[in-house]
N, C-alpha and C positions, 0 to 999 in steps of 0.2 A: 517410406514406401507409399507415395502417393498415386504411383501409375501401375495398374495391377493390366498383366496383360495375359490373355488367356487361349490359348492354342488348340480349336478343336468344336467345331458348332455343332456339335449334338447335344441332348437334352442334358446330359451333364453339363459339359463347357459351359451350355447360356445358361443352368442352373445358376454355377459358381460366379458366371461373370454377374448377375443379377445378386448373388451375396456378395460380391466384391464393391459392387457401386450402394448395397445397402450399409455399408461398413466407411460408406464416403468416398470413396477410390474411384479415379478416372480409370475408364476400362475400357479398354481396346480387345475384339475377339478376332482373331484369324479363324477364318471359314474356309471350306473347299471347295462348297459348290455355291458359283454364282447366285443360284437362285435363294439360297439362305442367309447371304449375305444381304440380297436386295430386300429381301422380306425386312430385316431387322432395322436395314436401316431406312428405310420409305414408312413401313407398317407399325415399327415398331414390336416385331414377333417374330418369333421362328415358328413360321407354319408347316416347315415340314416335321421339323422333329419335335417342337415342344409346345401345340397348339393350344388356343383359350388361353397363354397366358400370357400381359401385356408384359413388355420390357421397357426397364428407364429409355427415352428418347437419349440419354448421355451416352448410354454404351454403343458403340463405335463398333461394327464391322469393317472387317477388311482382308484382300487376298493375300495384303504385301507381306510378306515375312520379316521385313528388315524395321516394319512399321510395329510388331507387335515385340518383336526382339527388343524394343528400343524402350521398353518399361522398368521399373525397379524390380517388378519380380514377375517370375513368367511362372504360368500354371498347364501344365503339358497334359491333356485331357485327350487324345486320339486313342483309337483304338488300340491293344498292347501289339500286338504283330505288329502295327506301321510309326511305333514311339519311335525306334532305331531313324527310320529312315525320315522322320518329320524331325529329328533332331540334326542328322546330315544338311537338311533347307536349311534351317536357323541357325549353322552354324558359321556361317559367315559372315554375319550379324549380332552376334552375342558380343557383350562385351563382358571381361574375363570381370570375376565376383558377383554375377546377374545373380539370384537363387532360380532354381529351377526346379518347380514344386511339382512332382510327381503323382499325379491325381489317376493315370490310367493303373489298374488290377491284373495283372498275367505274368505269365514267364516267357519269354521269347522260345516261340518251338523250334528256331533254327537252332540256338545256340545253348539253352536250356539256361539264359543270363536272368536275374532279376532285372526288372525296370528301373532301378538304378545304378547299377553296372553297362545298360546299353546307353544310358544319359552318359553317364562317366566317360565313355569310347568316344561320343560323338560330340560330346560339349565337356570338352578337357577346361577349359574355364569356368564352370557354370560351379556355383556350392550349392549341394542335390538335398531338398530335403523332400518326403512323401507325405499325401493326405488321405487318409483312408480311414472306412469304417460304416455305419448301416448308415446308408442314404439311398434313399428312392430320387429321383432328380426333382419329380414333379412335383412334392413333398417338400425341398429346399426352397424350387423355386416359387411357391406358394408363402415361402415364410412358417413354414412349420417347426418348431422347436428338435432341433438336430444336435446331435454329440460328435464329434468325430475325433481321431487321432492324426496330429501333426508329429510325423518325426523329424527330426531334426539333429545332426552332431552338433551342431553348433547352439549352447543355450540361447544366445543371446539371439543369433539371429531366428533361431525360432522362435521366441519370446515374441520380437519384432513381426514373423508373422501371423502370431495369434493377432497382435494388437490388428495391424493391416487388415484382416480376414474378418474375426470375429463381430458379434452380433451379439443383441440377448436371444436371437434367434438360433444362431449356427455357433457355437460351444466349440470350440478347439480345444484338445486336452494334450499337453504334451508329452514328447518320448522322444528318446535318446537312440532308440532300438528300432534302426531303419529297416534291418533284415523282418524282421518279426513282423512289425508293422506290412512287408511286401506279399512274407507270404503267406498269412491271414487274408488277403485281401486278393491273393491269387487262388490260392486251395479253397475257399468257402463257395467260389463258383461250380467246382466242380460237383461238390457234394451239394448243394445243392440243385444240382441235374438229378442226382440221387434220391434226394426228398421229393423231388417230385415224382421221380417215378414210382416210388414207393405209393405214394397218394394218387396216381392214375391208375397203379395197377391195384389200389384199395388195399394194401396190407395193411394198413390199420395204423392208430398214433401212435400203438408201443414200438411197431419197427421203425415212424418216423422219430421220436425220441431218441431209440435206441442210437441209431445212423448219426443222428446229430452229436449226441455225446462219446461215441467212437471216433467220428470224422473229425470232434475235437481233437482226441489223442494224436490221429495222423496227421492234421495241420502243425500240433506242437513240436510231435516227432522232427517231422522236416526244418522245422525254424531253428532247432537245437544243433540240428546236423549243418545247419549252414552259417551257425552263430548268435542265431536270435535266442531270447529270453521267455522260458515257459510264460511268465506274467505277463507279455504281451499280450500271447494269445488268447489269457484270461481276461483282455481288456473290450474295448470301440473296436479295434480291427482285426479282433479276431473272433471273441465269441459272440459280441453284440454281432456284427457284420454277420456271420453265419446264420444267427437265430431269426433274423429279417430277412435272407435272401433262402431260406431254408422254410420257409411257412407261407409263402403269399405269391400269388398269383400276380404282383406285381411286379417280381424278380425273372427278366428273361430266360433265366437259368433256368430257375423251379417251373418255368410255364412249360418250356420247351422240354425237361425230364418228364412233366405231368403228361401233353401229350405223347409223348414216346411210352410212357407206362397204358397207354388208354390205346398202343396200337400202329401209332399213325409212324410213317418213315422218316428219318430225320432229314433228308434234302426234301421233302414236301413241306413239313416246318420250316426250315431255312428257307426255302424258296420264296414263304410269303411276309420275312422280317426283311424291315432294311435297316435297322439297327444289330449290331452286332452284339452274339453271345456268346460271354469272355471265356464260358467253361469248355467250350468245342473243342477250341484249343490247347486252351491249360491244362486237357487232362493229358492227352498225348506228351505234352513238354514236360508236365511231373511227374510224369513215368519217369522218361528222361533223367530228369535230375535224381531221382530214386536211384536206380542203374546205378548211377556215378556213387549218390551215396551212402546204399546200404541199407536204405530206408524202409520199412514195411510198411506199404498204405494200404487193403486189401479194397475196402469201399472206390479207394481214386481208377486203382488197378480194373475194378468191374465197371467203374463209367468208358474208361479210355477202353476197354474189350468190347463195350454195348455201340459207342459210336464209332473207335476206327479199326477197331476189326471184324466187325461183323459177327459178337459173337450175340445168340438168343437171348430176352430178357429171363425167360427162363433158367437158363444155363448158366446165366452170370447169378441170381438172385439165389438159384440153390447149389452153386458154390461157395458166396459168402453163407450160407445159412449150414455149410458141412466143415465148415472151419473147425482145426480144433480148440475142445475149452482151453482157457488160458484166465491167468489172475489179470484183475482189473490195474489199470496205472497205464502208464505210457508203455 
């Protein structure tokens, strides 16, 4: 795997495509807007999304689709709503056994599919493995000491993309357990809208504690019901990944819950990000999959009431707090 191609120019994408060429890898990135494309490759940056930091002069922007298709392995970084349909482009271009490393975090709210079940639809060739776990982008792409979870069904060729990927920087830890691995990495954003409003509206570190080690239960809950492995989510992409995007103002999630706890509307929030935040969505779609199957999440249930049904922060906050008691465990 000498040609690592990366599908997605936001501060992820160029994160990864910047630990792809530190691992020795020619790296070609598919961008979507002109102007980020021109930046990287004239400036050497991506100034709109991942400013101050320089980029190898190697890594390679470009529009074409059939040009970043054309690597040993592709790393599909776009936002989870538009994975579906950036897999549709590339797939006239794939050639069958490519991997295709699923690095975006959601549930598709049309269809309530994991991110690799909507690979699977649209790139029937492709062998799916996912990357996930606490990564700040900026943090990667600085070279900061990162851990993360590669799933993989296949040992071998995830072995092969630790080798490809890996750093003494960026730690790949592997797993077998793609499910678990997905929705870790889909449910930590929600709850973490959570943690932050909990910390905007000042209730204090026992309720942010408390919420983090419940919202464990409900992420486990779901990964069980869809065939994942409690020990997953005891690992990088589930409770690591929670504990980092559940405490720092660095997490779109936790900033966009803190504001919401402190007051402010959520289209006036969204109105001044142009990077997208993966929980807006995912809480609506893990309702969803809840429905289908059975699942109690009450913490996911009071995000997805606070933003798409209009219910009070109050109202949601002092009906998780009138729950009844119940023994601790899943």
């Amino acid at each position: 795997m000498n040609r690592i191609g990366v599908v997605g120019g936001g501060a992820w994408g160029t994160a990864l495509a910047l630990t792809a060429r530190r691992a020795g890898r020619d790296v070609v990135l598919w961008a979507r807007e002109d102007a980020v494309i021109q930046s990287i490759n004239t400036a050497c940056v991506n100034a709109d999304f991942l400013p101050g930091v320089a980029l190898d002069p190697a890594i390679r922007a470009t529009a074409d689709h059939a040009e970043v298709a054309g690597a040993d392995a592709v790393l599909l970084v776009p936002p989870a709503q538009h994975l579906r349909a950036t897999c549709r482009a590339l797939a006239p271009h794939w050639r069958k056994g490519v991997p295709a490393v699923i690095c975006a975090k959601g549930i598709e709210l049309s269809t309530s599919a994991l991110m690799a079940e909507a690979v699977a639809a649209e790139l029937p060739g492709a062998v799916v493995a996912v990357l996930s776990g606490p990564t700040f982008a900026i943090e990667v792409a600085r070279g900061l000491p990162t851990a993360v979870t590669l799933a993989c069904a296949d040992a071998g060729l995830g072995a092969a993309l630790v080798k490809a990927l890996g750093t003494a920087s960026f730690r790949p830890y592997l797993s077998d357990d793609l499910t678990g691995a997905q929705i870790g990495g889909a449910v930590k954003n929600v709850l973490a809208i959570a943690c932050g409003i909990v910390e905007g509206r000042d209730l204090g570190d026992n309720a942010r504690a408390a919420l983090i080690t419940r919202g464990l239960a409900e992420m486990t809950r779901l990964a069980m019901a869809k065939g994942g492995r409690p020990e997953t989510l005891m690992g990088l992409s589930g409770m690591g990944d929670l504990i980092l995007t559940a405490s720092s103002t660095q997490s779109r999630n936790y900033s966009l819950g803190f504001a919401l706890g402190q007051g402010r509307s959520l289209a006036d929030i969204l109105g001044e990000r142009r990077s997208v935040t993966e929980g807006v969505t995912t809480a609506g779609a893990v309702m969803e999959m809840t429905a289908v199957l059975g699942v109690e999440m009450p913490i996911c249930a009071a995000v997805d009431a606070v933003i798409n049904h209009h219910v009070g922060l109050d109202e949601a906050i002092r009906a998780l707090l009138s729950r009844p008691f119940r023994n601790e465990g899943l």
